[in-house]
Every structure is written in C-alpha cells, then in structure tokens.
N, C-alpha and C positions, 0 to 999 in steps of 0.2 A: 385316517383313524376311524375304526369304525365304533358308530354311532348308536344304533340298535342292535340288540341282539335278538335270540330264538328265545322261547322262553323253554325252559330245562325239563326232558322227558328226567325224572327221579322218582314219578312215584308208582309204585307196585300197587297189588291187589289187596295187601295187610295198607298200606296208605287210604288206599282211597277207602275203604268199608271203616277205616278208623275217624275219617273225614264227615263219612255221614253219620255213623253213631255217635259221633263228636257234636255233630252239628243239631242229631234229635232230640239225646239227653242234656238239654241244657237248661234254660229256666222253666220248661214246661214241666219238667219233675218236681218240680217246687212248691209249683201255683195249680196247675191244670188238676189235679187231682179232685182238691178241694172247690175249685168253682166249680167245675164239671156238676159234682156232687148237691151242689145247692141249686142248678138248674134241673136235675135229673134223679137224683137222690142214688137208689142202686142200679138204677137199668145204667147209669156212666159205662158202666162194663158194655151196654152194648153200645154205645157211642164210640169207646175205642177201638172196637171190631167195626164198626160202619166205616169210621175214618179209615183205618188200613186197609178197606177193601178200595177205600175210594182212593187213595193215594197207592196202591198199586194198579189201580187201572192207569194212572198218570203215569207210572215210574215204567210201566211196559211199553208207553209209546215212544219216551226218550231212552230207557236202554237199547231200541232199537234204532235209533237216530244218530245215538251217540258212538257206537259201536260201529257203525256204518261210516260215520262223516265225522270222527273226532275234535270238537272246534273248542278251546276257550269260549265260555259266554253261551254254549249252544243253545241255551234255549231264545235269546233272540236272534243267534243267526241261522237256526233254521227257516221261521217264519219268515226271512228276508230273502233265504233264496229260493223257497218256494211261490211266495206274496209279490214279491218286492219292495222297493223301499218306503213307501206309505204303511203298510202293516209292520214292517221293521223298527220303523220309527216310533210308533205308539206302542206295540213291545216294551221297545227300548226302555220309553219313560215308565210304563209299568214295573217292569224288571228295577231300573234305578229305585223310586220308591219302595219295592220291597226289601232290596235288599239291604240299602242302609238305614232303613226303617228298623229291619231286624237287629244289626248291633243296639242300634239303640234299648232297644225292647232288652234285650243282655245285661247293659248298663246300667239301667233300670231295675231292673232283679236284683242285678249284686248291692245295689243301693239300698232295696227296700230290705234285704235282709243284712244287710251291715248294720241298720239302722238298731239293732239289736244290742250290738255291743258298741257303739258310734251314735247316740242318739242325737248329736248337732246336724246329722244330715239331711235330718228330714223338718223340713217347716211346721208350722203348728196348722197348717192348710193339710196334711196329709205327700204335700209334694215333698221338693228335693229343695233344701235352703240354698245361702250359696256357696255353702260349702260344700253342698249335695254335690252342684253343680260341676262344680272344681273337682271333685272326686269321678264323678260321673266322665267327662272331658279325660283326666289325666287316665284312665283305663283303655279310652279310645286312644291316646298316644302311643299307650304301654303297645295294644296292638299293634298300632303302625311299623310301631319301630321293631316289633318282632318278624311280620312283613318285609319290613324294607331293607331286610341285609341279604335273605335268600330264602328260595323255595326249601331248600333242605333244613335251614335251621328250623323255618314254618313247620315240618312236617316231622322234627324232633320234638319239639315243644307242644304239640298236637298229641303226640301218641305218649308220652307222658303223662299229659294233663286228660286226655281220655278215660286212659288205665284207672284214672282217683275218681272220676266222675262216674265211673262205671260200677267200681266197686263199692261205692257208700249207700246208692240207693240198695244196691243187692241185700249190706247190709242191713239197711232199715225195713224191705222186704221181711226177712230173715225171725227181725224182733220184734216188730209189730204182730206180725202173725199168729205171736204168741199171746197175743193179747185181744186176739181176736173175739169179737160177740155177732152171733148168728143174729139177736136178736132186732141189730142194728138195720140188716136188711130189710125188715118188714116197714123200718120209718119211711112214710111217702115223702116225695117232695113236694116242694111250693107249688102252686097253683102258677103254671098250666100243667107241668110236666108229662111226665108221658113219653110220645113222640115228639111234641114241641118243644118239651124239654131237652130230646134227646139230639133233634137237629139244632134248638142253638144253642148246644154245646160246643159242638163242632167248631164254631169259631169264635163266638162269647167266651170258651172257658179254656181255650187255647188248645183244644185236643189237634185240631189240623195243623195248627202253628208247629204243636210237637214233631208229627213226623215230615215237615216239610224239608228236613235236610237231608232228604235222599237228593234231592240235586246235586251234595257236590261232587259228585262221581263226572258228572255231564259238564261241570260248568272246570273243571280240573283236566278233563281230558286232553287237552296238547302238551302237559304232562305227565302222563301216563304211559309208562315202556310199553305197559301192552294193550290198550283200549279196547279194542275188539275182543278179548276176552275178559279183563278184568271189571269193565264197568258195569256190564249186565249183570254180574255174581255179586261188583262190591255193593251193588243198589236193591238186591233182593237180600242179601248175609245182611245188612246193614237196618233193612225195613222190618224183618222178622226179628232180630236182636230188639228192636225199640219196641216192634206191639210188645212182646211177652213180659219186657222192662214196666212198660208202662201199667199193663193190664194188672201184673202183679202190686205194683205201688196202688193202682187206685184200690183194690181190694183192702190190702193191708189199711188203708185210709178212713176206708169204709166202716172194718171191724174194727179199728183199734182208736178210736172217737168215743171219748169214756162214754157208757149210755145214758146217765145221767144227765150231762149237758144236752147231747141230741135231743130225749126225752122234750126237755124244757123247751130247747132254738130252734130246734126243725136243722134242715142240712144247712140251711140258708143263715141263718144264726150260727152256726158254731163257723160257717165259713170267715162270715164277720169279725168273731169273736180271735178265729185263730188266723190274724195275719199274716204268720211263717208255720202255714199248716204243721207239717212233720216234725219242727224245733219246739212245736208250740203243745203239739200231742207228747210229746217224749218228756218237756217239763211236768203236763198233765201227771205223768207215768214213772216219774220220780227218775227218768232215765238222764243222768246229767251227761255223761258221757255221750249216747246217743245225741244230745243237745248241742255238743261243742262239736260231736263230728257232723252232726249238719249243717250247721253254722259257717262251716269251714268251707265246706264244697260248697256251698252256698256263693261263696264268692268264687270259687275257683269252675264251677261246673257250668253256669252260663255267660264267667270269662273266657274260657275254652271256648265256648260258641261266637261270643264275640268277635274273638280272635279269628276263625274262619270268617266268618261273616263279611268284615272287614277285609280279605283276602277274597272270598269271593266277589265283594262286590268293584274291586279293582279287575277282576276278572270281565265281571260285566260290561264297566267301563271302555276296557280296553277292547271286546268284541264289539261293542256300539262304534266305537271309533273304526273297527275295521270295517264296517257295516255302511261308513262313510257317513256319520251324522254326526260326529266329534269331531272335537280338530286333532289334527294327529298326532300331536305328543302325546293323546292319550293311547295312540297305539302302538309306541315305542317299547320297549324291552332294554333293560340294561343288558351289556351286553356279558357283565362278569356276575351279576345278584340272578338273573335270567327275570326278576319281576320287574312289571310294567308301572315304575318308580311314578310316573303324572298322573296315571289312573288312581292310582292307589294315596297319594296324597288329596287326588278329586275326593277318593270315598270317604276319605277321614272326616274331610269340611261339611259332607254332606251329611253324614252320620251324627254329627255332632249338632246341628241344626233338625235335627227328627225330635232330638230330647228336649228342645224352647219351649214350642205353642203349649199352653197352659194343659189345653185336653191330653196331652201324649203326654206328659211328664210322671205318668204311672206307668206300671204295668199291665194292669188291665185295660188301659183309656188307648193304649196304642195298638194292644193285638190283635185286635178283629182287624182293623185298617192293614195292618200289617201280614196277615192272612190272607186277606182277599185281594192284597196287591200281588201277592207272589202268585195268587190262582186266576190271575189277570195274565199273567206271564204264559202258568201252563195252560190255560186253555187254547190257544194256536196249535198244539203241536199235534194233533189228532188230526186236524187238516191237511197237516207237512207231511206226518205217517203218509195220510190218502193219497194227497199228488206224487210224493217219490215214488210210491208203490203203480200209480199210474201212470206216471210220464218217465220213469228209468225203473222197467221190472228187472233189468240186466243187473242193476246195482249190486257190486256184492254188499251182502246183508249177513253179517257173524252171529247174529242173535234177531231172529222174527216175531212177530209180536202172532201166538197161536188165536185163529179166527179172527183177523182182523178186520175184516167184516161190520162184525159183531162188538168186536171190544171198540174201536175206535168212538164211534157215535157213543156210545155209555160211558165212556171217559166225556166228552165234550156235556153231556147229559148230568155225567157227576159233578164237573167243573160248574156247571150251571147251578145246579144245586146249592154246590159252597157259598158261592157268591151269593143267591137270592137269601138262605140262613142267613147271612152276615147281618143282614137287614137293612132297614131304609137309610139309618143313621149313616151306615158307611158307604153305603153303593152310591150316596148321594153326593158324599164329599171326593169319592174317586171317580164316577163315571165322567162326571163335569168336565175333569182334567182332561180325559182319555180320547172324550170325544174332541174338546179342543187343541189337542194332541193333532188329532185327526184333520180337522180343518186347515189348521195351520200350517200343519205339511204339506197336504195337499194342493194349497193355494198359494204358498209362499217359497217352499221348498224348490231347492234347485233344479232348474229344469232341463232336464237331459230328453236323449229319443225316447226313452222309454217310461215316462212321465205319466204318460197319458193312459199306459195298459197297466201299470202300476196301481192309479186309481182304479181302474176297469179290477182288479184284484182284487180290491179293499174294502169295495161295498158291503161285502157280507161285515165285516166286523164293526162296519157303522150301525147296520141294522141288530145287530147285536148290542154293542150299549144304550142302543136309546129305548128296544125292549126291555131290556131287563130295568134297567131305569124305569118306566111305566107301572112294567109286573109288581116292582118292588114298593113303588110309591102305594099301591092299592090293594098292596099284598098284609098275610098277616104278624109279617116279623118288621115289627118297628112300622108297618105302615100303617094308611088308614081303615084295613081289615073290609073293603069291601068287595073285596076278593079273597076270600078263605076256604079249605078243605080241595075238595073235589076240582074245582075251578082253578085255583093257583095252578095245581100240580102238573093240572094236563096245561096250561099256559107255558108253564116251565119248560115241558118236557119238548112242546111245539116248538118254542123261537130253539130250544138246543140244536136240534134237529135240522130243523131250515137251517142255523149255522153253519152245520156238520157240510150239509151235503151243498148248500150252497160256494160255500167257501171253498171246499174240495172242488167243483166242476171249476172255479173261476181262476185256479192257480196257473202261476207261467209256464207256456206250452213246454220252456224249456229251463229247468231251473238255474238261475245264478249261481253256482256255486264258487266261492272265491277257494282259492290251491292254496291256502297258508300255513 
C-alpha cells in the first residue's frame, strides 16, 4: 500500500497570482496605512514605491530560480544546493520563524478588529484575554482543517475569499477619495521623519510585511502545471496589483482623516486615536455602511492570508525535511489529499506558539520580527542566482533576471537595508538565533563526506550576522546612534557587498540539486 504520495500539480497561472495577492492584501491594508503615516506623514507614498522596488529586486531573483528548478519550499532549497547543508539549515530556521510567525500576525488582526463588535477579546492590557486566545487558536484550526483535506479545496476557498478582500479595499478607495482634503498633506510628521521616517516604515508600519507574499508562487511551485511560465508573470501580475492597491489606500488615508483631529494629533495621534484606521475614519464620516463592510473583511481579509500562510508554511516544512534536517514524516505526501498532512500539523503547533510571548500578542509587537525573519530567508538567493549562473550556464533558464550583474548584488544591498531599518530591537532577538543556528550545525550536525566544504561555504553568511549585529547595535535605528548619516550607510552598503560576492565565489563547485 502505498504510503506517500506526489504532491498535486492543480494550480494554474489565475491560482498562483490569486495566491500572492491573497497573501499581500491581508492585514497590512488595515494597519500599514495608518502607521506608515505617523512615522512618515505624506512622503508614506514614497515608502510604498521604495518598498516595491525593493521587493522586486527580490521577486526577480526567485522568479528566475523558480521557473528554472520548480521546488516546494524554494527559497530554502535553493541556498542548500547551491551552499550546502550548513547554509540550508539556518535558512531553514529563518524561513520557519517567518512563516509561522506570519499567520500568527493574521490572527492577530482579525482579533484586534473583531474586538469591535466582540469586545471580551481583548484584555484590559491592550492584549488578547482568554478568550482572545481561544478565538485566536480556533482560526488557526479553521485553517488547518481547510489545508488538510486538499490542495484543490485550499485553492477554491483562496479564490473566493480573495475576490471579497480585494474588492472592499477598492471600495473604500473609491469613498474616501471623495472626502479627500489637499490640505492634509502639508501636515509634517513626528520628529525624525523624513527619510528616517521613511525607511522605518518599511518595517515598523508593515509596508514590507505587506508585499512579502509574492513568494507564494515560488514556495507552491511542485504544484504548478506550468511553472516555467506561470510563476514569473504570477509574481510580477501579483506585485503590481498590490503596489497600486496599497498606494491608493494610503492616499485615500491620508486625505480622508477629518482635518480637524489631524490639525490638533499630528499623524501620530490620530494613528493612536484610530485603532481600526478605515472603520474608525468611516464612523468619523457618518459612513455606517462603509463601517460594517470593513469590519467584515476585516476578519475575512487577513483570514484569507492566514489561511495560505499556514499552507505555506507546511510547505516549508516539508522542503526542510527534504533538505534532510527534519525527520521525514515531515516529507511525506498523502497520497489521496496530495498535502504534506505532518508538515502541516507541525505548522499549526508552531503558529499557534508565535501568538504566547507577551511582546508578539499585538499586531504591531510581532511585525517587524516577522518582516525581517522572512528577509532573513530572501537574502541567500542572490548568491544562488550567482553560483547557478556560474557553475551550470547550460541550465535551462524560462525567465532571466535582465543585468544580473547588476541587479544581484543591489538585491543583497536591499535585503541589507530591511533588515538594518528593522533596527536593534529586532536584529538583536533574531541574529542570536541564527548565528546559533549556525554553530550548532556546524558542530553538531551530521557528519557526512561533505561536511567539511559545506562549512568551507558558509562562512560568508557567519560573517554576515555578526556584522550586521555590530552595524546595528551602533547604528541609528534603535541603536546607540554612534554610528549615523554618512557612516551607517556606506557600512551597510560594505558587509552587503563582501556578502554578495564572497558568498557567490565560495558556493559548491557542483551544486546539489535533489530530482523531486
């Protein structure tokens, strides 16, 4: 009788681009707007434009990874067979923390704004009571169990639940505009803003958070009828759908913020004041209707996200397990559902454990952490680009990343970036891990022949956390500012660089790549 199965090529090119604007518009339409706005005031607009250029320099180094080498999980099984398994492994653990970090962050959203019509969920702390709790957890089930019968039913319930999440911000677009005041723009923001406002938005106000689900094109691909075509179109249709979404909401945000309150709060004060920005403007605005359809999506628009989430992160699962660092029930396949049923129960437990620690039981307290784990993930893949392109130029390649030269190293450069914005608070509670990630494997990990050139591969990404860890400690975001202006930037710009190209010369003469 057989035991494991394949997992089920069913999804097209309308799947996977519904996947990633599924996975964009989720609680970041809700929140990001409004924080954005109280670090930034009106320049947010250009934060949304910085972030999509920088998360298209990311999305052009895995649509061409992906479209080449179709893998569940790709983003850490490239770096594995290009690195080996010491770089695969601390991936690994990155990629895990971000992604069931992310439902969590989901669960969280639909909570804080249920807390509207439901107000026993939330504690008199600001947190989740335990009822919150109980509510929070049974959403994470409701996923599961929408996961765990099949890829097809996931990908009915997806394009459905899409379709509403998509059309309610449009409508709120739509109405607020009309209540738009010019004179709003001229209000400055809080003291630093500016440009420092403007990079930490980036991941303080969740604008990166927002469009980070252009991966699930890459991380869905051994599901995909047609990969080599469809993942490069559904990851650019899907990143241009979400800036335009976004850029529109935050405007409409902007101008439709009675001016009165502005006037009196600053951006930063009315963010305060309106804890379900859009529901909270639309009461402002005598819009009740407006109020109840936000309300609504509000639970269903970064449940939708969850719900992939938790779907992907069973994905990731099960590629770490192929990766050979799991045990391998998590790399099993049912053979009739085609989902990878142990992965996917792993990611529930672990997803449900993101929402405990006291700090992460908001929305805000979790996403920067939860941002700069998942840019912990893409920063490898620029390297992977290098070496495939170096050591197999025969590879067929369906989609090439134009000047890669060029783009590679300014992806690695941008990825550096995210992460030092994130600032000290967080670089400080995930490098720690990362590097001991590092050690651990290296020293303890199973030792095969190729152990030894494995480490000889991996040096560069040690030297990588523990600069950035330094820069960041003495840097001016969250650190102790004796490093600011001129100085950070070209620091930053150095250890990227040395990463870029050290990493790139030290990859496997011959890459790994596993046929599954």
């Amino acid at each position: 009788m057989k035991t494991s199965g394949d997992l089920k090529k069913r999804l097209g090119l309308l799947d996977l681009t519904l996947l990633g604007v599924g996975s964009m518009i989720g609680s970041g339409w809700l929140f990001a707007g409004a924080k954005s706005a109280a670090l930034a005031g009106s320049d947010a607009g250009w934060a949304w434009l910085l972030g999509a250029v920088i998360i298209l320099l990311i999305a052009l180094t895995f649509a061409e990874l992906a479209a080449a080498l179709p893998r569940a999980g790709g983003f850490l099984r490239y770096p594995n067979f290009t690195h080996g398994n010491v770089v695969g492994f601390v991936i690994g653990i990155s990629s895990l923390l971000a992604y069931t970090s992310t439902a969590g962050v989901e669960v969280e959203a639909v909570r804080e704004y249920a807390v509207t019509w439901w107000p026993a969920l939330q504690a008199a702390s600001g947190g989740p009571s335990a009822l919150g709790f109980a509510f929070q957890i049974a959403l994470l089930v409701l996923f599961f169990l929408i996961n765990y019968w099949s890829v097809k039913a996931f990908g009915r319930v997806n394009t459905v639940v899409t379709f509403f999440k998509f059309i309610v911000p449009m409508m709120v677009i739509v109405t607020l505009f009309g209540y738009f005041t010019a004179d709003n723009l001229a209000v400055a923001p809080p003291p630093p803003g500016g440009l420092h406002g403007i990079f930490s938005s980036l991941t303080g106000a969740g604008i990166a958070f927002s469009y980070l689900g252009f991966r699930q094109a890459v991380d869905f691909a051994s599901e995909a009828r047609n990969p080599q075509r469809d993942i490069p179109l559904a990851i650019m249709i899907a990143l241009g759908i979400s800036f335009v979404v976004y850029l529109l909401l935050q405007y409409a945000y902007l101008g439709a913020v009675p001016n009165s309150v502005l006037s009196e709060r600053g951006w930063d004060g009315v963010a305060s004041l309106y804890s379900s920005p859009y529901a909270d403007i639309a009461i402002h605005l005598g819009l009740g209707w407006l109020t109840s359809l936000v309300l609504v999506d509000a639970v269903i628009s970064p449940a939708g996200t969850g719900n992939i989430y938790i779907a992907g992160a069973s994905r990731v699962l099960f590629a770490w397990a192929k990766n050979g660092h799991l045990f391998k029930i998590f790399s099993q396949v049912d053979p009739k559902s085609g989902v990878p049923r142990g992965a996917l129960w792993l990611s529930l437990i672990i997803s449900i454990a993101w929402t405990l620690p006291s700090d992460f039981q908001v929305w805000g307290g979790l996403i920067s952490a939860c941002t700069s784990a998942m840019v912990f993930t893409y920063m490898p893949g620029s390297t992977s680009l290098a070496a495939f392109r170096a050591r197999m130029p025969e590879m067929q390649r369906p989609f090439s990343v134009p000047f890669h030269h060029v783009v590679s190293p300014l992806t690695m450069i941008a990825c550096t970036y995210l992460l030092y914005w994130s600032g000290w608070n967080v670089v400080s509670v995930l490098v720690p891990i990362l590097v001991a990630a590092w050690v651990i494997y290296a020293l303890f990990g199973a030792k095969k022949a190729e152990s030894a050139r494995d480490i000889h591969s991996a040096w560069w990404l040690l030297f990588y956390y523990v600069a950035l860890l330094l820069v960041s400690c003495f840097g001016s975001f969250d650190g102790s500012g004796e490093l600011a202006g001129t100085a950070e930037n070209i620091l930053v710009v150095v250890i990227a660089l040395i990463t870029y190209y050290w990493g790139s010369a030290s990859a496997l003469k011959v890459p790994r790549i596993n046929h599954d």
